[in-house]
PLY file of the C-alpha trace (Angstrom):
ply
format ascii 1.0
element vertex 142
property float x
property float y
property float z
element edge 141
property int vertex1
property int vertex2
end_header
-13.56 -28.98 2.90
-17.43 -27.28 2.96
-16.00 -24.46 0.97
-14.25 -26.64 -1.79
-17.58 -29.07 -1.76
-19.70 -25.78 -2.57
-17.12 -24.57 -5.26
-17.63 -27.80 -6.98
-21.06 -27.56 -6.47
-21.55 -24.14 -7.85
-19.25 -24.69 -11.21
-21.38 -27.71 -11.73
-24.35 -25.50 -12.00
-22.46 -23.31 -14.22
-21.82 -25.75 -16.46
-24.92 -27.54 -16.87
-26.60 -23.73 -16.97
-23.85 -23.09 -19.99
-24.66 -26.80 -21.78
-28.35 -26.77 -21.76
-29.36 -23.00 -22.05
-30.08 -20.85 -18.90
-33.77 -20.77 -18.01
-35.37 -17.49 -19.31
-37.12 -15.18 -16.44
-40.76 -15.66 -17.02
-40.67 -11.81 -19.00
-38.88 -13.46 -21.86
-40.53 -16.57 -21.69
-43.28 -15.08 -22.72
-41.83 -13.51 -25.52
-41.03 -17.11 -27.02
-45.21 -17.15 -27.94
-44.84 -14.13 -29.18
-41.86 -14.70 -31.81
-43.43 -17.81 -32.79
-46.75 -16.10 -33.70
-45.04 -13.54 -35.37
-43.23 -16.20 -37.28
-46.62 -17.94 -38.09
-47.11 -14.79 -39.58
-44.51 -14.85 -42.28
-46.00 -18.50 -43.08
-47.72 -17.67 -45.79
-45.17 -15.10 -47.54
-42.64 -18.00 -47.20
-42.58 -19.12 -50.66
-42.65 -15.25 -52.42
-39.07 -14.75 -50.51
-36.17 -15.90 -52.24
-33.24 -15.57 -50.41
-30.38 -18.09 -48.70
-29.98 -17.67 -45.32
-27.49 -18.97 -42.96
-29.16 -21.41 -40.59
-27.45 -22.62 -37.31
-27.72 -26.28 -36.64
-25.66 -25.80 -32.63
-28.48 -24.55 -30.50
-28.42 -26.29 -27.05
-24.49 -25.73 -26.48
-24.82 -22.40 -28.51
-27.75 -20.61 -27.18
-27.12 -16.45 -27.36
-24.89 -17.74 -30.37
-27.85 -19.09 -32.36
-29.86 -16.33 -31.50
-27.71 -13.50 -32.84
-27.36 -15.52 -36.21
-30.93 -15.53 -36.25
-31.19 -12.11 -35.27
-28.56 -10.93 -38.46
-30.54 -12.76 -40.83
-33.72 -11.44 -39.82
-32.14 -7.97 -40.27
-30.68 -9.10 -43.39
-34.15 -10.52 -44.92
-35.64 -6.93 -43.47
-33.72 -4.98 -45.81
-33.75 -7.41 -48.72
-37.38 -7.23 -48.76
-38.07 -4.29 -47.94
-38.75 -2.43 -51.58
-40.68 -5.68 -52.59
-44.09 -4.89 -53.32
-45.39 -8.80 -53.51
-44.82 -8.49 -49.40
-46.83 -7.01 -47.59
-46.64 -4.65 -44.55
-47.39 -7.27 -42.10
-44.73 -9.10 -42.72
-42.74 -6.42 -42.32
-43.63 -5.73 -39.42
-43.44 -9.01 -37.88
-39.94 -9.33 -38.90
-39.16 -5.86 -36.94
-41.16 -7.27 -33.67
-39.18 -10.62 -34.13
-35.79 -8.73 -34.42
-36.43 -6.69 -31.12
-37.30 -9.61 -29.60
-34.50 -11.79 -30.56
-32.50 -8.90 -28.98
-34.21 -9.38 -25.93
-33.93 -13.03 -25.46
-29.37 -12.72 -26.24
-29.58 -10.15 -23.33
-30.74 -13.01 -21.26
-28.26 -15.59 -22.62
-24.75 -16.46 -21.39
-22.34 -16.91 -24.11
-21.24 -20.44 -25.13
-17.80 -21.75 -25.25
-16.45 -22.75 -29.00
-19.30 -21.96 -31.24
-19.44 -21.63 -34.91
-19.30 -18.39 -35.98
-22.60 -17.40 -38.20
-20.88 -17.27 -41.41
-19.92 -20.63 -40.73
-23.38 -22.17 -40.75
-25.30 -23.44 -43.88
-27.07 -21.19 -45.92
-30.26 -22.47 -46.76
-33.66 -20.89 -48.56
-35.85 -19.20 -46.37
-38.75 -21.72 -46.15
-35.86 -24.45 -44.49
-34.60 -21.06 -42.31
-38.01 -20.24 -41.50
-38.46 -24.07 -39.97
-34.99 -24.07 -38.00
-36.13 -21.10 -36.07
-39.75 -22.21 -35.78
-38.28 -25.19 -34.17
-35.33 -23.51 -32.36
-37.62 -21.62 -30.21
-40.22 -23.80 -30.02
-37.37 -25.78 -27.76
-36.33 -22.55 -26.02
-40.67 -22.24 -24.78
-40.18 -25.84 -22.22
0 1
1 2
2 3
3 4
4 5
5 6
6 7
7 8
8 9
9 10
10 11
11 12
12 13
13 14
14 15
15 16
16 17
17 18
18 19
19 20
20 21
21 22
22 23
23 24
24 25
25 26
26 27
27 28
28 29
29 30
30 31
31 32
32 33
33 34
34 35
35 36
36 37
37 38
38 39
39 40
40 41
41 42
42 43
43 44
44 45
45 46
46 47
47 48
48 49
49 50
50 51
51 52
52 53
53 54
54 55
55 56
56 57
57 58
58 59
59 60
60 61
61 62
62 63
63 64
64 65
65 66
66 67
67 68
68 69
69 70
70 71
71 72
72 73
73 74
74 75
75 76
76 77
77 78
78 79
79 80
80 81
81 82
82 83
83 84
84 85
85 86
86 87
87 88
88 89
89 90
90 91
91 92
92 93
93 94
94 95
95 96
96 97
97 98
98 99
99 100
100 101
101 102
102 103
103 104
104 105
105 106
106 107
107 108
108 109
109 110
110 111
111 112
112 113
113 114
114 115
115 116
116 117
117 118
118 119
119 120
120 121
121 122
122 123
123 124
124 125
125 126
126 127
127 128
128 129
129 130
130 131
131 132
132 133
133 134
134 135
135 136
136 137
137 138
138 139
139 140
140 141
């Protein structure tokens, strides 16, 4: 009876772990500041990029999902801007620092159940993109 009480106990956890996003170890906790002041950067160059971007709108039930949609438009944006000369290198490089470390954050992510594939999202500009991830991992940094 103990053994089936700690089963249940322990696929509980699982699940409420899988519905509401594993806590991050405090390494990639930190690294929430840091994408979100690398985002800051890109603030200003906001309205000089013109591109549609597909924005997830599932992020607690979705976690590593939402982040590697994220992560593929950042890389996408990267190379779409990256013969622009109105942008400057500092953006640039923040989107590189915010790719690695979108990478770093799936790694610590389990994989949710039926999520929408990225494609699947809305595409919207950049400035609404920018916001969705702004707040996104604002809610990841508790």
């Amino acid at each position: 009876m103990c053994k089936v009480l700690i089963f249940a106990c322990i696929s509980v956890a699982m699940l409420m772990t899988t519905a509401y996003g594993a806590t991050l170890p405090p390494k990639e906790q930190d690294i929430l500041p840091t994408l979100i002041s690398d985002l800051e950067l890109l603030e200003k160059s906001k309205n000089k990029i013109h591109l549609e971007l597909y924005t997830p709108s599932e992020t607690q039930e979705c976690i590593h999902q939402t982040l590697q949609c994220y992560q593929k438009e950042i890389i996408t944006l990267r190379k779409e801007i990256e013969d622009e000369p109105e942008i400057e290198n500092k953006v640039r490089t923040a989107l590189q620092h915010i790719e690695n470390n979108l990478d770093t954050l799936m790694e610590q992510t389990p994989i949710g159940g039926e999520c929408k594939i990225c494609e699947a999202t809305t595409k919207k500009n950049f400035p609404d993109f920018h916001q969705k991830l702004t707040d996104f991992l604002r809610s990841m940094h508790k």
